[in-house]
LUMRONU-37392 format. One record per residue (C-alpha): residue number from 0; residue in one letter; x, y, z. Coordinates in steps of 0.001 Angstrom, whole numbers. Example, Ala and Ser with C-alpha at 12.3 -4.5 7.8 and 13.67 -1.06 7.14 Angstrom:
BEGIN
<node 0,"A",<12300,-4500,7800>>;
<node 1,"S",<13670,-1060,7140>>;
***
This chain:
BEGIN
<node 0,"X",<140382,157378,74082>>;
<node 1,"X",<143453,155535,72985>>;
<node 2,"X",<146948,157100,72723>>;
<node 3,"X",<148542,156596,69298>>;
<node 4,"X",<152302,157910,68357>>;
<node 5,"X",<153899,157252,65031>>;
<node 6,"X",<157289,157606,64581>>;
<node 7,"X",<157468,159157,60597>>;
<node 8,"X",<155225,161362,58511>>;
<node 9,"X",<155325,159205,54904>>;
<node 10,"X",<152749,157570,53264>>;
<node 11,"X",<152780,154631,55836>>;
<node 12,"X",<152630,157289,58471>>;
<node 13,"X",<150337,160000,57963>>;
<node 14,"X",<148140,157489,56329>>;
<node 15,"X",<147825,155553,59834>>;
<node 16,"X",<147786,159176,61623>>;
<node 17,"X",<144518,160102,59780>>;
<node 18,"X",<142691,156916,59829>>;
<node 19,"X",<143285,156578,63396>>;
<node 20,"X",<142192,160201,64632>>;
<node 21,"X",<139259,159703,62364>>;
<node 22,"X",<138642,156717,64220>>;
<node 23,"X",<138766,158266,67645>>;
<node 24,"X",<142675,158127,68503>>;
<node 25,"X",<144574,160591,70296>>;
<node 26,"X",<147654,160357,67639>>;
<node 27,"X",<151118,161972,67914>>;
<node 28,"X",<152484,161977,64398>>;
<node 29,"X",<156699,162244,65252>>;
<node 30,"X",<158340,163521,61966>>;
<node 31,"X",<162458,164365,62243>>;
<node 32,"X",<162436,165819,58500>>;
<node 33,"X",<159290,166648,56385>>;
<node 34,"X",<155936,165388,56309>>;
<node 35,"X",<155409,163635,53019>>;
<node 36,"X",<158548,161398,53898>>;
<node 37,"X",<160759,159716,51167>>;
<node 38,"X",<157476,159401,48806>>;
<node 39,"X",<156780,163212,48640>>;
<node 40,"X",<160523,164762,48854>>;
<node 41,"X",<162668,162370,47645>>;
<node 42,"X",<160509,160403,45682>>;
<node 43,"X",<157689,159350,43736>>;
<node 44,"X",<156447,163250,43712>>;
<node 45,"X",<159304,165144,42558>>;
<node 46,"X",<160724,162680,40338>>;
<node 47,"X",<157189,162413,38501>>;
<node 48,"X",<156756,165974,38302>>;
<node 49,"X",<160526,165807,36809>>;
<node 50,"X",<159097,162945,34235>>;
<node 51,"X",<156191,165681,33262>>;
<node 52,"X",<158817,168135,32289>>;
<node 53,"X",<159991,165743,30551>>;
<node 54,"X",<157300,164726,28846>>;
<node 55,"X",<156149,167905,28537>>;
<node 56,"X",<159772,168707,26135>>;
<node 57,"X",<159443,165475,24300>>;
<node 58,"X",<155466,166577,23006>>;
<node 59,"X",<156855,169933,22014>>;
<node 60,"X",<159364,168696,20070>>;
<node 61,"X",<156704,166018,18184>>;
<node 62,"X",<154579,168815,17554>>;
<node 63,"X",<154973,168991,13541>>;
<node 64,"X",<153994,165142,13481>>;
<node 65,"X",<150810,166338,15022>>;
<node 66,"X",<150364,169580,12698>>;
<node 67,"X",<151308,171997,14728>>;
<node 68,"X",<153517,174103,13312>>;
<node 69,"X",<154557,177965,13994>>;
<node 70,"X",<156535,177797,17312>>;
<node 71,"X",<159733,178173,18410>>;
<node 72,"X",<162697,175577,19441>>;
<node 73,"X",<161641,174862,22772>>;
<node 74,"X",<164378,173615,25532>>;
<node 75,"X",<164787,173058,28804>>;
<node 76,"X",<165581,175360,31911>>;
<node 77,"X",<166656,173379,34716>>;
<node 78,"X",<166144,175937,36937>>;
<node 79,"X",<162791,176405,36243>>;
<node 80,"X",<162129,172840,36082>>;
<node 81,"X",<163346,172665,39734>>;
<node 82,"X",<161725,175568,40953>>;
<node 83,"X",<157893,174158,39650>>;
<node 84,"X",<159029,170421,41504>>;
<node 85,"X",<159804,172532,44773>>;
<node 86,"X",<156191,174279,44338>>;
<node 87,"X",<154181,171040,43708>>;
<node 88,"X",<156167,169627,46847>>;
<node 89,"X",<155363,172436,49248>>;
<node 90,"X",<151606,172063,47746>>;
<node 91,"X",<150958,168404,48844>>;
<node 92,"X",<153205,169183,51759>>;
<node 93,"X",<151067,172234,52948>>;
<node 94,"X",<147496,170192,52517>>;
<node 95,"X",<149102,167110,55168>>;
<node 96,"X",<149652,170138,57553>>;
<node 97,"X",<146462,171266,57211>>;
<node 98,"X",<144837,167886,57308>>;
<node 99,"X",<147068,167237,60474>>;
<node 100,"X",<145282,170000,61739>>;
<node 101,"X",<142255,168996,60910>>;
<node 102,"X",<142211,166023,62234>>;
<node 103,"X",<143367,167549,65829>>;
<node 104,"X",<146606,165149,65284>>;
<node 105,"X",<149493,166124,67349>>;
<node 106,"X",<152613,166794,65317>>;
<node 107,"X",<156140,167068,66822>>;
<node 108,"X",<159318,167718,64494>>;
<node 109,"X",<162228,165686,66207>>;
<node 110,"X",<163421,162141,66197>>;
<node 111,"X",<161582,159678,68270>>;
<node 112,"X",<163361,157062,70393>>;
<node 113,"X",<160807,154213,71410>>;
<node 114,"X",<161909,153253,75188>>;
<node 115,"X",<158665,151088,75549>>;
<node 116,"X",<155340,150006,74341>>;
<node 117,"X",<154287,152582,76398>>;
<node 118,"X",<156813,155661,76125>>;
<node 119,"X",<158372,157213,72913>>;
<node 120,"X",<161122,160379,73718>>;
<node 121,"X",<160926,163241,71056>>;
<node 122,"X",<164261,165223,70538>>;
<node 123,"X",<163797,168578,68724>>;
<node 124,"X",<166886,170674,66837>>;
<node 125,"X",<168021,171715,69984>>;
<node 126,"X",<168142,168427,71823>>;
<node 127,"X",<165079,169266,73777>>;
<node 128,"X",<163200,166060,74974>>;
<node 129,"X",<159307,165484,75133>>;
<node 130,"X",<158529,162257,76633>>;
<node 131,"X",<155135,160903,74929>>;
<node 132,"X",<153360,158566,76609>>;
<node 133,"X",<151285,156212,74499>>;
<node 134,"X",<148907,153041,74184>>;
<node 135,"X",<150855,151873,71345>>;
<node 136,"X",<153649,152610,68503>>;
<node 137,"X",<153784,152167,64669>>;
<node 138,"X",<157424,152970,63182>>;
<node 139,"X",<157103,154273,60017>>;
<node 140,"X",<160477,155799,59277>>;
<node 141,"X",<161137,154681,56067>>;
<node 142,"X",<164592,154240,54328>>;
<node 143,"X",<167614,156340,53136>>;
<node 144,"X",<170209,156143,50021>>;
<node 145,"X",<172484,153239,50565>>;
<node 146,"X",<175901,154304,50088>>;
<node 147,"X",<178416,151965,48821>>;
<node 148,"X",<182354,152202,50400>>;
<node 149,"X",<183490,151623,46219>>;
<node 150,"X",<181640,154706,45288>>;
<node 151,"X",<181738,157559,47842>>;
<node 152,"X",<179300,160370,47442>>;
<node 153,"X",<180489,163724,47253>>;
<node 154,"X",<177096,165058,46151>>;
<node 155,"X",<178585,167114,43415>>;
<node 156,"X",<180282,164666,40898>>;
<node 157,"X",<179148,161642,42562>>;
<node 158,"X",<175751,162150,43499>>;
<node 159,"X",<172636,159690,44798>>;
<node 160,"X",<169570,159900,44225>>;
<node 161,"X",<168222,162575,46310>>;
<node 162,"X",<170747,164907,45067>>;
<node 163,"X",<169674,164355,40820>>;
<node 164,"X",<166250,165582,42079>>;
<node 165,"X",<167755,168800,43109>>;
<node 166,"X",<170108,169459,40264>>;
<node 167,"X",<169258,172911,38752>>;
<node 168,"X",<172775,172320,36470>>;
<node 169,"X",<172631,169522,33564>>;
<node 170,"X",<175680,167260,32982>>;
<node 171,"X",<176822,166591,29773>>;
<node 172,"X",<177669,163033,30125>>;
<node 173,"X",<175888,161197,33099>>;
<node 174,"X",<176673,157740,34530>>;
<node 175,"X",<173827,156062,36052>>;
<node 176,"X",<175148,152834,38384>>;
<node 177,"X",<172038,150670,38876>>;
<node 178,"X",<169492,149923,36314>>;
<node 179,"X",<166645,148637,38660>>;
<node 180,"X",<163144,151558,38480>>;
<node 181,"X",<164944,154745,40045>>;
<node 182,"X",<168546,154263,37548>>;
<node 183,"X",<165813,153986,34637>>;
<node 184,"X",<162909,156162,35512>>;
<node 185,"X",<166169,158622,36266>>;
<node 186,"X",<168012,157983,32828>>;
<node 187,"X",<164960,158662,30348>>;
<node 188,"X",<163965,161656,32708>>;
<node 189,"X",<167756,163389,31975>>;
<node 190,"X",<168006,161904,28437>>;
<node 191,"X",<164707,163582,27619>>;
<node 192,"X",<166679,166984,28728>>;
<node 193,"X",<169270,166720,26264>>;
<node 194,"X",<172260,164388,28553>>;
<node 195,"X",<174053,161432,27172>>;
<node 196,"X",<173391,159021,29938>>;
<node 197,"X",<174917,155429,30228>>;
<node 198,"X",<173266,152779,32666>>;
<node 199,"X",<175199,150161,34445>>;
<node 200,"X",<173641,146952,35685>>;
<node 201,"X",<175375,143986,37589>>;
<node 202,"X",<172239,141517,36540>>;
<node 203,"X",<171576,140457,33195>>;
<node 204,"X",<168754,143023,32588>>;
<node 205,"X",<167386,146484,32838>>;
<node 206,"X",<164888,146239,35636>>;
<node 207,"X",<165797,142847,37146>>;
<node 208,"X",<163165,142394,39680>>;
<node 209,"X",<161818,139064,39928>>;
<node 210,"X",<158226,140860,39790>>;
<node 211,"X",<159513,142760,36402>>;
<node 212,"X",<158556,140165,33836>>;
<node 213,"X",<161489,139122,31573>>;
<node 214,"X",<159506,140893,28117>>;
<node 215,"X",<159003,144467,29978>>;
<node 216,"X",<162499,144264,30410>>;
<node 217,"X",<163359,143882,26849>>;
<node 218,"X",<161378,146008,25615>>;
<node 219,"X",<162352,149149,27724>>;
<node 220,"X",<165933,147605,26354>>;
<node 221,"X",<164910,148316,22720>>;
<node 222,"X",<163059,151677,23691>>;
<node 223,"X",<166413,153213,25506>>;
<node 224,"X",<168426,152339,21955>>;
<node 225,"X",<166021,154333,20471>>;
<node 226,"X",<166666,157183,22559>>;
<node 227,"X",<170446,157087,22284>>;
<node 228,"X",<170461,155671,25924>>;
<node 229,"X",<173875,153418,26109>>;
<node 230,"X",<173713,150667,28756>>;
<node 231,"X",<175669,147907,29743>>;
<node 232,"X",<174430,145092,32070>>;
<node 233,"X",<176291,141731,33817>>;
<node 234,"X",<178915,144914,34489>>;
<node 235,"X",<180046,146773,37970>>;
<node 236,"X",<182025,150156,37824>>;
<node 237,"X",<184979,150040,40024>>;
<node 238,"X",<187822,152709,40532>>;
<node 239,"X",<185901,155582,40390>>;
<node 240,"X",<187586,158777,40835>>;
<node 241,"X",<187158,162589,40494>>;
<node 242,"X",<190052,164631,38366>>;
<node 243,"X",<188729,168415,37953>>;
<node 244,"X",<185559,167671,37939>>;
<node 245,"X",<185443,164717,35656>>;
<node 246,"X",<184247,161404,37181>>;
<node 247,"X",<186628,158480,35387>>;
<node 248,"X",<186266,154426,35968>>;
<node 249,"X",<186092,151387,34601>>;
<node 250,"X",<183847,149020,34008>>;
<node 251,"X",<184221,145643,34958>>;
<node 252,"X",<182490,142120,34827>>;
<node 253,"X",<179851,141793,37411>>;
<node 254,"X",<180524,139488,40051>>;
<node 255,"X",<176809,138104,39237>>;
<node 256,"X",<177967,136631,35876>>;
<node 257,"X",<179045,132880,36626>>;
<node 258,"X",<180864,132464,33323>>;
<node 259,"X",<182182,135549,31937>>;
<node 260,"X",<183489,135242,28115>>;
<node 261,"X",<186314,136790,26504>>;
<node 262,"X",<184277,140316,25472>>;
<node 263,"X",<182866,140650,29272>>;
<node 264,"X",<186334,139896,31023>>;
<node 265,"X",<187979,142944,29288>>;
<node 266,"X",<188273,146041,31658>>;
<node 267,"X",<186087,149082,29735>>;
<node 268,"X",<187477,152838,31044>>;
<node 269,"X",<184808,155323,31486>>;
<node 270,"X",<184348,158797,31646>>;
<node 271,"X",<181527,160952,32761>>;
<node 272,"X",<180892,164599,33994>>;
<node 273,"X",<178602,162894,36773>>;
<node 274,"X",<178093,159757,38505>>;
<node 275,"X",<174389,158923,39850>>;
<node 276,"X",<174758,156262,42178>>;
<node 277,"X",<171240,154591,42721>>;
<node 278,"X",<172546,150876,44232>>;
<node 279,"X",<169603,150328,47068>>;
<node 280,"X",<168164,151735,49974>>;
<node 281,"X",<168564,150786,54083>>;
<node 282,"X",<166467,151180,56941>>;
<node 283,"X",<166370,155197,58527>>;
<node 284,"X",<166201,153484,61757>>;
<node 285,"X",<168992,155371,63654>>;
<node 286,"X",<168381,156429,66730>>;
<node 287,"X",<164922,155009,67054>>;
<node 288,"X",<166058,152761,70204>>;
<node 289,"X",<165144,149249,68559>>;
<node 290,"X",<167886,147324,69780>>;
<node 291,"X",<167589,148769,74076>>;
<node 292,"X",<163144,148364,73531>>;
<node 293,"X",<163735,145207,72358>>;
<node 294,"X",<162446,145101,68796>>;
<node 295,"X",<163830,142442,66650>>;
<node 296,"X",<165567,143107,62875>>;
<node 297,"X",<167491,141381,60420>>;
<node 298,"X",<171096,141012,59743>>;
<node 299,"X",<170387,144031,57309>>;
<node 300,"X",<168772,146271,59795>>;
<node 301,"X",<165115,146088,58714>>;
<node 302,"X",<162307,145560,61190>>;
<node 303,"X",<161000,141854,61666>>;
<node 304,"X",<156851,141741,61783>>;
<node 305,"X",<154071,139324,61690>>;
<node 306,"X",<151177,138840,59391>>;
<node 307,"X",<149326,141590,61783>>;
<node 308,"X",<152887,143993,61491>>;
<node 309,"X",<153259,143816,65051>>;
<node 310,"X",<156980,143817,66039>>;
<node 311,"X",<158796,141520,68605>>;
<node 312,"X",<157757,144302,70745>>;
<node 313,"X",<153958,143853,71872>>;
<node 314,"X",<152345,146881,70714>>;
<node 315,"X",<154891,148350,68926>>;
<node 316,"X",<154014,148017,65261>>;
<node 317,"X",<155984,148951,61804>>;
<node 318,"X",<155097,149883,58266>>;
<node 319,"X",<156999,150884,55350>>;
<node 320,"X",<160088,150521,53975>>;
<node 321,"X",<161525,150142,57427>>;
<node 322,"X",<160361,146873,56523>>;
<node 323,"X",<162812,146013,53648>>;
<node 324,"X",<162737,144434,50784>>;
<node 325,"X",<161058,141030,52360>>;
<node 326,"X",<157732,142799,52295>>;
<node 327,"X",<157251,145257,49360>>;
<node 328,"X",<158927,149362,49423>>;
<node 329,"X",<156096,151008,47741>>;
<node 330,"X",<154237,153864,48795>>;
<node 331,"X",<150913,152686,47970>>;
<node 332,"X",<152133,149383,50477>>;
<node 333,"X",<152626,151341,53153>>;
<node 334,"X",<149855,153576,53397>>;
<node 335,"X",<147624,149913,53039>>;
<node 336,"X",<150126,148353,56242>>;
<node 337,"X",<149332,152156,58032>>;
<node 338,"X",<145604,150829,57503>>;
<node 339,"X",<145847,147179,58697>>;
<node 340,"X",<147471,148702,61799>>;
<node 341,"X",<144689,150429,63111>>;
<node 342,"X",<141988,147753,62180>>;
<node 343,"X",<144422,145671,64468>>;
<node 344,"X",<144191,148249,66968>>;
<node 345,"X",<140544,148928,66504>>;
<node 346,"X",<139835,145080,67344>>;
<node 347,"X",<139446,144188,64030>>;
<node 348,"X",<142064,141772,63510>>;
<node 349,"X",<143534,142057,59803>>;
<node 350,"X",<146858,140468,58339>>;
<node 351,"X",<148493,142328,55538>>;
<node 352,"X",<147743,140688,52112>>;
<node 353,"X",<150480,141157,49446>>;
<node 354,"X",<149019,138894,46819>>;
<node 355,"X",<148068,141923,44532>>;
<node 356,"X",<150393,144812,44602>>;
<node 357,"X",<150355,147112,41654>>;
<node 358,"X",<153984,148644,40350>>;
<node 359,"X",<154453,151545,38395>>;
<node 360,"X",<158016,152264,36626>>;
<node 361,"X",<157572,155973,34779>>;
<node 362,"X",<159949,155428,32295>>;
<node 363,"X",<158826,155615,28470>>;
<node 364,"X",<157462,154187,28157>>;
<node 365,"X",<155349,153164,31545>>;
<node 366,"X",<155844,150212,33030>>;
<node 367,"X",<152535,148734,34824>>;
<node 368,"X",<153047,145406,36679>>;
<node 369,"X",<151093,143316,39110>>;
<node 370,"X",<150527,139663,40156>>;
<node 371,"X",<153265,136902,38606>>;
<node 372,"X",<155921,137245,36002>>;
<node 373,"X",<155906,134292,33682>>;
<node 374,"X",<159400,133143,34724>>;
<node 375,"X",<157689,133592,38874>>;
<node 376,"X",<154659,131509,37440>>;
<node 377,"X",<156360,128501,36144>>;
<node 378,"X",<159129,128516,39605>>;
<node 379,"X",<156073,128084,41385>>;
<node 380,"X",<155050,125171,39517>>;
<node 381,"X",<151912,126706,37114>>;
<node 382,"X",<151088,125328,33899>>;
<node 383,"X",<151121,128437,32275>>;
<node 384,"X",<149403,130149,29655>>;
<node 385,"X",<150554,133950,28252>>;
<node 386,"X",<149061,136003,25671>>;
<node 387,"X",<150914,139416,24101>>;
<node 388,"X",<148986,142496,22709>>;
<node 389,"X",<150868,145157,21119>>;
<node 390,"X",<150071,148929,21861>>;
<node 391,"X",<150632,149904,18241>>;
<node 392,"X",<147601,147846,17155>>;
<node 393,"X",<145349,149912,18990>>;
<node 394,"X",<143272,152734,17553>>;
<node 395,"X",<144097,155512,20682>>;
<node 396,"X",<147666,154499,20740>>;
<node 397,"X",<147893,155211,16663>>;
<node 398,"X",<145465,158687,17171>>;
<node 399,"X",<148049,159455,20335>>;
<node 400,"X",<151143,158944,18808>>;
<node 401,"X",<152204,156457,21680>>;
<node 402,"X",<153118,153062,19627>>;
<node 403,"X",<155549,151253,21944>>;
<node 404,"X",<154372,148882,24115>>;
<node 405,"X",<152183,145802,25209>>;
<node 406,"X",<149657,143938,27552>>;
<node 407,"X",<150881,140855,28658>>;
<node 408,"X",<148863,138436,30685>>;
<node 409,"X",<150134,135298,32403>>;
<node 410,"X",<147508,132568,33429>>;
<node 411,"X",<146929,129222,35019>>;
<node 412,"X",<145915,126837,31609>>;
<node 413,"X",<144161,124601,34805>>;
<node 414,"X",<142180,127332,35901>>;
<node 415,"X",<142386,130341,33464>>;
<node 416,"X",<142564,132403,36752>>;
<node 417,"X",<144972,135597,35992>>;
<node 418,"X",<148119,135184,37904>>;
<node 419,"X",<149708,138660,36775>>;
<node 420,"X",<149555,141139,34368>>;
<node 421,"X",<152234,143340,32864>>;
<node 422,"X",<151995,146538,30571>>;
<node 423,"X",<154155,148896,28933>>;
<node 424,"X",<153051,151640,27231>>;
<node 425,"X",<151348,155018,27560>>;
<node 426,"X",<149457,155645,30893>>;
<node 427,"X",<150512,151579,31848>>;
<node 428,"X",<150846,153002,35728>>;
<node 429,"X",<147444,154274,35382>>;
<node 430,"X",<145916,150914,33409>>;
<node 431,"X",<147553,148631,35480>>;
<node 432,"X",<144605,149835,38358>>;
<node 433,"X",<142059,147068,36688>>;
<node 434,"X",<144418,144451,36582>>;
<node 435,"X",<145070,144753,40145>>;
<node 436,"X",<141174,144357,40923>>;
<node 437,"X",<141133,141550,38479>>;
<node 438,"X",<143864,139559,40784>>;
<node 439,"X",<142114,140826,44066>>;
<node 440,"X",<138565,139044,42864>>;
<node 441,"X",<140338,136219,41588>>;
<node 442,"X",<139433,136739,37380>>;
<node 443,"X",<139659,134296,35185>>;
<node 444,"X",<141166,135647,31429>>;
<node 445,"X",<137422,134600,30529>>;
<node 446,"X",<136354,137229,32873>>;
<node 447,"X",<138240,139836,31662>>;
<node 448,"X",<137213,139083,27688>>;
<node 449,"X",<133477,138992,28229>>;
<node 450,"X",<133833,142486,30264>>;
<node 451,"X",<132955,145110,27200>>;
<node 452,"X",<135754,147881,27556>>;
<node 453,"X",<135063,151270,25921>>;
<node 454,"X",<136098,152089,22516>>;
<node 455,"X",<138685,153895,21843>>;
<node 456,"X",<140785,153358,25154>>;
<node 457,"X",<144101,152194,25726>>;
<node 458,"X",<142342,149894,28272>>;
<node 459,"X",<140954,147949,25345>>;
<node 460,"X",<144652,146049,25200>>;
<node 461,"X",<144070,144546,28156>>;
<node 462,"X",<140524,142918,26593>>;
<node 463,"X",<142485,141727,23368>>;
<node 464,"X",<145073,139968,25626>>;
<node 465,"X",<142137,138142,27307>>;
<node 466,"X",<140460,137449,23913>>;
<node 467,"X",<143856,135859,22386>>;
<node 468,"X",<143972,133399,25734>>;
<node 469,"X",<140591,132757,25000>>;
<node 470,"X",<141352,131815,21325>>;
<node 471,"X",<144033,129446,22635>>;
<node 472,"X",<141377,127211,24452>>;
<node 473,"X",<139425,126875,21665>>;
***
């Protein structure tokens, strides 16, 4: 039987752990914090089961438009709200224990410091050393809040990520700096709870990810004036400082914008009760021993791999966001890389594919993106064909009461082969599933219009688009 040790219990890890015991590997699952990783305690889960609360606050105060009448002002109670995210944590957390047990996998709480290929040293709480020797190593430790030296965190006024999923106290006035998918998931999730929250982007956009196509962006623009969400993008804060409580700064011009006019080269001072700083992440590889083993990483401290994710380290192996941002920091990508790993162990040589990855963004509404932007399509030299389909123009959307949003798909004229799709709108994380199959078979828009999708879905927008690219052919 072959000797397995991962080094972190995230998606990437635990997803590797349980595929290879089931496979016959005698697996040592190393985890310094919780099992669940980033993903389930820092991460997608709570900040999803925040978004429900949300959600949840925003219905009940719609529900006259939907007849319901007779009930009382409802509101929130942060301490409550934080109490049922710590429950559905320690849920999911409690079934990976038990499923760690099931599987017979070996789990130590410590960090891990790889020495060789062969050899991995566990230190527990109290500096006590197991030495675990192994057949081979997949790192899997993920990737903590990057802290900038501008914007110090004092986790009270000044606060990162992590910390706004503990809050049980609401702001009145909350400063969000970065608007990439956690500033905006972040600012509809406390706007929905009654703050006045301000996002501040550097880039030129809300969401400026080169994967984020250009129209989701402007739409979730429109939808946070809507909601009384201020932001202001090609900006930087600068100066920040804490006076009794009360964050002040100003805003500045972003050091992005090439040609800054008059109304962006004037200094704006800001106020705010807190600051959420949510600028990036870096690699949680302290300690780990990459450098004396001999594993190779960027200038930025992220792990180098090849197309089978083995390191410079034969038989050491790494997943995850410990990759960086040169692969793709998603949960669902990591638990896929856990899986490539052990087909590469199992002799069944596999290279990580990244040609369809599937996004969500949970703000409101959803964002659902995979495959090419239209801006990506034509850098890459595609003649390119789109075609828009509003949400509103859907029966289910008008019975649901969820107007805003739209399907977008982007195509090859040549070929009419889908090279990404892109929807905002109610349950877009969840629709955006069979546009990911369509890019992993290779569908043409033709494809997708003479596919009969059941009446009345939201699902149906994704047909229309198809049928309007179809349209343009003829």
């Amino acid at each position: 039987m072959s000797r397995l040790t991962i080094l972190g219990g995230g998606p990437g890890g635990y997803t590797a752990a349980f595929a290879a015991a089931r496979a016959g590997f005698d697996v040592t699952l190393v985890e310094r914090d919780r099992l669940g990783g980033t993903c389930l305690n820092r991460g997608c889960i709570p900040t999803k089961t925040l978004k429900a609360s949300a959600d949840a606050l925003e219905l009940a105060l719609r529900l006259a438009e939907f007849g319901i009448t007779g009930q009382g002002a409802p509101a929130v109670d942060p301490a409550a709200v934080l109490a049922r995210k710590t429950r559905v944590c320690d849920v999911l957390r409690g079934g990976l224990e038990k499923a760690c047990a099931r599987c017979k996998i070996r789990l130590l709480h410590g960090r891990g410091t790889v020495i060789n290929a062969r050899r991995v040293d566990v230190a527990d709480a109290a500096g006590t050393v197991t030495t675990v020797d192994t057949d081979a190593v997949i790192i899997a430790a993920g990737s903590r809040v990057l802290e900038l030296p501008g914007l110090p965190l004092d986790h009270r006024t000044v606060i990162s990520s992590d910390d706004a999923l503990e809050l049980d106290r609401l702001p009145s006035r909350l400063l969000i700096v970065g608007g990439g998918v956690i500033g905006c998931e972040l600012a509809f999730i406390y706007r929905a709870f009654g703050v006045t929250v301000t996002v501040v982007e550097g880039r030129n956009r809300l969401l400026p990810l080169p994967s984020v196509d250009g129209d989701m962006s402007a739409l979730l623009q429109r939808e946070m004036k809507k909601r009384r969400i201020s932001f202001e993008c090609n900006r930087t804060l600068k100066d920040l400082r804490v006076e009794n409580g009360v964050a002040h700064a100003v805003l500045t011009p972003s050091p992005f914008l090439k040609d800054p006019g008059p109304a962006r080269q004037k200094e704006i001072p800001v106020e705010a009760d807190m600051v959420l700083v949510t600028v990036g992440r870096r690699p949680d590889t302290e300690g780990l021993g990459l450098e004396s083993a001999g594993i190779a990483t960027d200038a930025r401290g992220w792990i180098s791999v090849d197309e089978r994710l083995e390191t410079s380290l034969p038989g050491v192996y790494a997943v995850g966001d410990v990759l960086g941002p040169q692969k793709v920091m998603l949960a669902h990508v990591a638990a896929m890389e856990g899986l490539c790993v052990v087909d590469n162990l199992r002799g069944r040589p596999r290279s990580m594919d990244y040609g369809a990855v599937p996004s969500g963004i949970f703000t409101s509404p959803e964002i659902g993106c995979v495959g090419l932007s239209e801006a990506q399509a034509r850098e890459q030299g595609y003649d390119v064909r789109c075609a828009s389909f509003q949400m509103r123009e859907l029966g289910k959307a008008q019975a649901m009461g969820e107007l805003p949003g739209m399907f977008k798909l982007v195509t090859d004229a040549a070929t009419d082969k889908v090279l990404g799709v892109h929807i905002a709108g109610a349950h877009a994380t969840d629709l955006v599933a069979e546009a990911a199959l369509a890019l992993h078979l290779g569908a043409t828009a033709h494809d997708i219009a003479a596919t009969i999708h059941a009446h009345p879905t939201l699902a149906e927008g994704f047909y229309e688009a198809a049928l309007l690219l179809e349209d343009q052919k003829n």
